[in-house]
N, C-alpha and C positions, 0 to 999 in steps of 0.2 A: 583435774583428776577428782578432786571432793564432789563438782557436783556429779561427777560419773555415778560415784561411790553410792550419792541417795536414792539412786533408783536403786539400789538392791537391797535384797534383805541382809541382816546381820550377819547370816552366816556366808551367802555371798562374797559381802563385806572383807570378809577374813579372809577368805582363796583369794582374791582380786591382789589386796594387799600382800598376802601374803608370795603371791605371783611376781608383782610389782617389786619386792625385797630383793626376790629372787634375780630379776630381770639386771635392779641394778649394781645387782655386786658382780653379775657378770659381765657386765656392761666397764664396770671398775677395770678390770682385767684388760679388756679389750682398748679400752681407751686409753690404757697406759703404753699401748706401743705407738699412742698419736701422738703422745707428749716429745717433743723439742727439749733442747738443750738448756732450755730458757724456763721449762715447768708448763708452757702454754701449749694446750691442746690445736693440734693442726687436723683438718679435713682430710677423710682418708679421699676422699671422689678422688678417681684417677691410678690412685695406689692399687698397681697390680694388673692396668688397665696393659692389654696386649701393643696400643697402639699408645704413645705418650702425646701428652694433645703439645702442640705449638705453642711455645712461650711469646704470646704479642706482644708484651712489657721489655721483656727480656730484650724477645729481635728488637725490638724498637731503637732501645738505646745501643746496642751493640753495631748494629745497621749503620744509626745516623752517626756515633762515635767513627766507625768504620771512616763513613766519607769524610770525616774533620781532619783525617790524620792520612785523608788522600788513598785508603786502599779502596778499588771500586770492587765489587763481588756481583760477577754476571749472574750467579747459580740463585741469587734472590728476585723470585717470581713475584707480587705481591698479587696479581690477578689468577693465582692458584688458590688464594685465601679462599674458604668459602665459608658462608652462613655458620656450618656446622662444628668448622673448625673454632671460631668465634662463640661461640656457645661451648663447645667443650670447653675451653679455655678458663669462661666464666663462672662453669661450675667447677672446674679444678680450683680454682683458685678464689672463688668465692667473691670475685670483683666485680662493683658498681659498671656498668652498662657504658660510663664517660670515659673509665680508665680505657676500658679493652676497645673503642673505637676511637680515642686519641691517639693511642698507638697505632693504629692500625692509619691515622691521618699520618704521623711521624714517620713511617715507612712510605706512605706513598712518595714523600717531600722530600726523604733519602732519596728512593729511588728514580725518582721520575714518573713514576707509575699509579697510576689512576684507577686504574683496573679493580675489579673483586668485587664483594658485596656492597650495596647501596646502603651510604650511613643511614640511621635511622635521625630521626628529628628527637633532639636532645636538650631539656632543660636542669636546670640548676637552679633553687629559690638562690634569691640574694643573702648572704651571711653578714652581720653585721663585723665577724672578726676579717678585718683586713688581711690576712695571710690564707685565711678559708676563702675569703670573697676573689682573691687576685688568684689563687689557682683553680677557681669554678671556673675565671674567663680565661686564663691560658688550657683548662681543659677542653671550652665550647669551642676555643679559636684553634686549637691544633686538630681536632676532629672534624671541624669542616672540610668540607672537598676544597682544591685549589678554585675552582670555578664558579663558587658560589657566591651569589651577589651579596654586595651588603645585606648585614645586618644591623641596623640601625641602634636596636635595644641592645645585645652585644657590644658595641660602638660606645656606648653611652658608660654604661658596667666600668669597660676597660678602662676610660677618659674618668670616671669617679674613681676609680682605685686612684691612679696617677698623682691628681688635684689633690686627693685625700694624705697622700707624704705618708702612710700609716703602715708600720705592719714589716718595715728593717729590710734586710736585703733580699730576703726571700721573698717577699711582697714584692718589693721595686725591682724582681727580678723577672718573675712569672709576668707582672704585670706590661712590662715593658717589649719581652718577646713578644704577648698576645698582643701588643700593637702591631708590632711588625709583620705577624701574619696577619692580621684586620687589615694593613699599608693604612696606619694612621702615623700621625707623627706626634709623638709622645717626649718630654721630657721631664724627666722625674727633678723639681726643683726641692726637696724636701730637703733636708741636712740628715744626710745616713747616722744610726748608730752604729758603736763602736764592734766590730767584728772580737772575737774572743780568738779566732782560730785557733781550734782544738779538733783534730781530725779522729778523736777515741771514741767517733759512736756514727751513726749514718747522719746525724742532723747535721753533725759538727761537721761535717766533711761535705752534703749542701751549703752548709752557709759560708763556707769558706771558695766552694763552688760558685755562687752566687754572688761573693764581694767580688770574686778574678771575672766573671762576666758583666760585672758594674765597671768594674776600673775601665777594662777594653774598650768601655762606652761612654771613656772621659770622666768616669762618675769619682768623685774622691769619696773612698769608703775610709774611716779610720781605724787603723788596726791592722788592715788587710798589708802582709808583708810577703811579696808576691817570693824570696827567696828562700825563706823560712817555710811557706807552704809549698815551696819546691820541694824540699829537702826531705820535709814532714810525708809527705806524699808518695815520692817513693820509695821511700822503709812502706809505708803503709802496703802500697802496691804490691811488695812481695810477698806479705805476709794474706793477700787474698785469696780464698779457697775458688777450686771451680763453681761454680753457677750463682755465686755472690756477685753478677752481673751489672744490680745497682750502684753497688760498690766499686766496681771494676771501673766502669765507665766512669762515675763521677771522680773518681782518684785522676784517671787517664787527663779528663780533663781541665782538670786542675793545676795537673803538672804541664799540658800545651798552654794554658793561659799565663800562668809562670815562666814560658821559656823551654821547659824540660821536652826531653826526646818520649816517644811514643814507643820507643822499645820493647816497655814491660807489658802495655797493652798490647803491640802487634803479639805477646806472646802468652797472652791471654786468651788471644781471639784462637789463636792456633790452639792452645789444647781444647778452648769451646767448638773447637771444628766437627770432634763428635757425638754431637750433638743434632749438627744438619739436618733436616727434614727431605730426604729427597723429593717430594713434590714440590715443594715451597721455594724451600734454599731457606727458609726461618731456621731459628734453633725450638728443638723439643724443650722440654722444662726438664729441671734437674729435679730428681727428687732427694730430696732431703725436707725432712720433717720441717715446715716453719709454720710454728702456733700462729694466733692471732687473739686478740679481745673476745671477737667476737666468736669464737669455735669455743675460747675455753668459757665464757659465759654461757654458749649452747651448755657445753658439758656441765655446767652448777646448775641449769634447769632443769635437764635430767635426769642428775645423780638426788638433788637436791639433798638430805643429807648423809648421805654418800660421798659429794663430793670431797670431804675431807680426807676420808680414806685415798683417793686418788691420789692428791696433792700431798698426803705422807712425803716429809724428807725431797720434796721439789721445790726449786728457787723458786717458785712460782709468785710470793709473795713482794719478794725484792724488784721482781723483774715490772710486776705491776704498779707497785709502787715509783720505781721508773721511770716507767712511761704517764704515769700520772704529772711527772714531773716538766716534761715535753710538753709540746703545742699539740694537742688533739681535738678533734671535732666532739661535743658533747654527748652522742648517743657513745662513742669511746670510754669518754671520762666516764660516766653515769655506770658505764658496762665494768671500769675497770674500781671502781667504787663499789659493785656489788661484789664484785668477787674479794675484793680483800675484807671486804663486812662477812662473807661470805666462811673463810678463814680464821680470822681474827679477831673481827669488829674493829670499829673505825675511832681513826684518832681522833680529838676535838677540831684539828683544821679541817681533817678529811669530813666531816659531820656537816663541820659550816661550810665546803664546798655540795653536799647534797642537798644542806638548803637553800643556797646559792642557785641550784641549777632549777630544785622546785619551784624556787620562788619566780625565776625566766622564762617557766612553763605553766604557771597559774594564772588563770583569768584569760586564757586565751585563748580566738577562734584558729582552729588549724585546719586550712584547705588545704584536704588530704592529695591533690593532684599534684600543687609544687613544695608540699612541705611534709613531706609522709612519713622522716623521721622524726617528727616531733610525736608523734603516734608512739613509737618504738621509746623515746626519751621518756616519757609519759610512763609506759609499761613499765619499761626497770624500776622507774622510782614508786611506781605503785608495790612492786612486786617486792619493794624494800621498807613497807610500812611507809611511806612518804607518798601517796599520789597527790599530784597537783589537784590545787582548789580552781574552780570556776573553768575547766576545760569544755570547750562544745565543738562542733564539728560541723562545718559546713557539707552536706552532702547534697546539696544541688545539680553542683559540677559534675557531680559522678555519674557514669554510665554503663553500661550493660560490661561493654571492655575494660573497666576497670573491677574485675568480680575481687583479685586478690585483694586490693587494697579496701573493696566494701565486705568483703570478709573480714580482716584482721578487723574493722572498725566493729563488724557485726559479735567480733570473741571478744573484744577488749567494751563493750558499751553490756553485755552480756553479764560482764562482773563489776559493772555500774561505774566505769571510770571514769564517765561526762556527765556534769550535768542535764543535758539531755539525752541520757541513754536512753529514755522510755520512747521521747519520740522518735531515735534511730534505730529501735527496735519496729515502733509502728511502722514508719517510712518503709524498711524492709521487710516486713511480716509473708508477705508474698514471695522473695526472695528463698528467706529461712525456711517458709515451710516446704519451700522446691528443692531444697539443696540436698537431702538426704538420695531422698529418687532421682535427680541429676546425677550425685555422686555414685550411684549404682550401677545410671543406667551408661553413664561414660567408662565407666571401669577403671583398671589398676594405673592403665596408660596414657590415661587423661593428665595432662601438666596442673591442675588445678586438683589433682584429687588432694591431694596435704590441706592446702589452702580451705577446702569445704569443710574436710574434715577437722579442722580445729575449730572451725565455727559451730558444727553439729555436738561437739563433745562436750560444748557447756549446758546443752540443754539434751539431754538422753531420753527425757522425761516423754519427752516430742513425739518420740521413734515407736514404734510399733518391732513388738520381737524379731518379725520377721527381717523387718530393716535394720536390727540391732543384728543378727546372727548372719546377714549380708555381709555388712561393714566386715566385723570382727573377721569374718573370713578374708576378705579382700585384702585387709591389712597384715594379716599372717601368713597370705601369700608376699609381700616385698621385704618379709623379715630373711635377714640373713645374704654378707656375702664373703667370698673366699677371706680367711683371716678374721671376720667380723659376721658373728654365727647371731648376735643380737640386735644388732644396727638395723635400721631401714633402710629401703632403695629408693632412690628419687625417682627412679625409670626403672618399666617392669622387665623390659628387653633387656636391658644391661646388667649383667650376674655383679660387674664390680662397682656400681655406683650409690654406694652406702652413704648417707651423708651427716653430718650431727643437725642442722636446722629441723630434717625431716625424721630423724629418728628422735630429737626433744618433742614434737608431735604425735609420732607415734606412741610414746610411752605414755606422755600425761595425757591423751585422748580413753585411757583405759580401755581402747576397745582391740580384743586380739590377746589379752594376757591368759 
């Protein structure tokens, strides 16, 4: 938004701003009916949408739980699934491309059924943390079709996790199923650590999940006390609300690993029954507000400072700090690190966790193809006074099909975060200067319009009035939808698909206030 700002004159300056004040205190408003019970801002996409999209996570596990406890359910189609529905999904719910076609692999293997849209080809860089790197390969390995030949590099992944002993029962848990779909033979020789079993949060009720799936497979966990997590389990079970479906499941199974009867599940599935999709036989998504890191760090880029006024008297604080305290992937930690800087400002540990993560992102080349959130990790710590030292970017690899992610490189090398911005600025000089009249001449309903236009809004300078009074129009046409009169729309056709990624674009691109 600053460099928007320099093209205009002074008094300009002041209506823009003064627009922008305007924009986000009612933006404040709007965004407090997205807030959760937790203080975290949730995606409205979907909210209010006529048709509720298919929960693929949801069916997944309730699907495969299904067949564990012997109920078969004829009314689940999986070759009704189509493309469409799989994208809606994605954008309700704001999920990574592996999650929503793993599940979509775990319902075929439920059902028997092969059918539906054709996976896409799906990578994951290698994670050096062993509970990230064993659930990259249980995710590559459940999203494959049943009939697809080896993978050898896949093969390799899973058989290093194993070797490696690393990473407790949730590693040598993920790790050891993703054998069995690969049909390798795997034996996890490591000496497990000690299980806590504490069923008071979703990890806890995972890792308790994950010892009762070690033991079944011979494995001595210690701690794990299969009667006590009977017991523990289901008290827990009654006290789970409708479409807490993660929960539902992993409790269910908990208590069959243990011994316990399937009851309180069969009577889960029954009130989830309205829910059904009659094309499908999937269940629809429950709506109930559930925040995340990344919606309520959308909303602190946003509100910027504003944001506090939202977070007035919200747990939001505690709840972040939290999860700070769990196993998270680092664009997470980084995300949940701004926002309590954000807040608060940060404790001495919380300080030396930011330079901990700058310092594991300086001096480094990041090929942007299999490693593109380190781009994103990069950006928060820049945007917190910390960007990493010595970043460069290998853009060779990239190609005409990858325009989003040579955009973000082209807005983030814009405000000089690589040491070779200049030359990824040359390299794409042709690009940058196409993007304006691209973005025109594709219109509102182009999937790429957000994408160009964050990259055109660091340089205004570029634009020609004519192109600047283009923009600004186009962009005030996808302001506004039912409930959310300030939001942006990701899709010009759809009145209710407002989203915070492309409404934090929309506002700091200055253009349309």
């Amino acid at each position: 938004m600053a460099s928007t700002l320099t093209a205009c004159s002074a008094a300009e300056v002041e209506t823009v701003t003064g627009r922008l004040t305007a924009v986000r205190t009612a933006l404040v408003s709007e965004y407090r009916q997205l807030l959760d019970e937790r203080g975290l801002v949730s995606n409205p996409a979907g909210v209010g949408e006529q048709a509720p999209a298919v929960d693929l996570y949801g069916s997944a596990l309730l699907v495969d739980m299904a067949k564990r406890v012997g109920i078969e359910d004829s009314s689940v189609d999986v070759g009704e699934l189509s493309a469409d529905d799989i994208a809606q999904y994605q954008r309700a719910v704001d999920v990574p491309a592996e999650w929503a076609w793993s599940s979509v692999g775990i319902l075929r293997r439920a059902t028997g059924n092969a059918a539906g849209p054709k996976t896409p080809s799906l990578t994951l860089a290698t994670s050096a943390d062993p509970v990230d790197e064993a659930t990259a390969v249980w995710l590559l390995a459940t999203a494959r079709v049943a009939d697809a030949g080896p993978d050898l590099q896949l093969n390799q992944r899973a058989l290093a996790v194993v070797a490696s002993g690393r990473g407790g029962v949730i590693a040598a848990w993920r790790a050891l199923e993703a054998c069995d779909l690969l049909q390798l033979t795997c034996d996890w020789a490591a000496k497990l650590p000690r299980v806590q079993q504490s069923l008071s949060s979703v990890a806890g009720v995972l890792e308790v999940r994950a010892a009762g799936e070690l033991a079944r497979r011979g494995l001595v966990v210690p701690g794990y006390d299969p009667p006590a997590a009977l017991a523990e389990a289901n008290a827990a079970m009654e006290r789970v609300h409708e479409g807490d479906d993660l929960l539902a499941v992993n409790l269910a199974r908990t208590i069959q690993l243990a011994g316990g009867s399937s009851d309180a599940y069969r009577r889960y599935l029954d009130g989830a029954a309205k829910r059904k999709d009659a094309r499908t036989g999937l269940y629809l998504m429950h709506f109930r507000l559930q925040g995340t890191l990344k919606g309520t760090y959308d909303a602190l880029r946003t509100l910027d400072d504003h944001f506090g006024t939202l977070m007035s008297a919200q747990p939001t604080l505690e709840t972040v700090r939290g999860l700070l305290r769990t196993r998270q992937p680092d664009l997470e930690q980084i995300r949940a690190l701004a926002i309590v800087n954000a807040l608060e400002g940060l404790t001495s540990d919380e300080k030396a966790h930011v330079h901990a993560l700058k310092a594991k992102y300086s001096d480094r080349r990041i090929h942007p193809s299999s490693d593109a959130e380190a781009l994103e990790v990069a950006a928060v710590l820049a945007s917190m006074g910390e960007p990493p030292a010595g970043l460069t970017v290998e853009t060779a690899e990239l190609v005409r099909g990858d325009e989003v992610v040579i955009n973000r490189i082209i807005a983030l090398a814009q405000n000089r975060l690589f040491d070779d911005s200049d030359q990824i600025m040359a390299t794409f000089s042709a690009h940058v200067s196409a993007l304006a009249d691209e973005l025109i001449d594709a219109g509102t309903g182009d999937p790429l319009f957000y994408s160009r236009l964050e990259a055109i809004s660091n340089e205004p300078s570029d634009l020609t009035a004519s192109q600047v009074t283009r923009i600004a129009s186009m962009l005030r046409s996808l302001r506004g939808c039912p409930q959310f009169e300030q939001m942006f729309r990701a899709d010009s056709t759809r009145p209710s698909s407002c989203e915070l990624s492309v409404t934090k674009v929309g506002v700091n691109s200055g253009f349309g206030m």
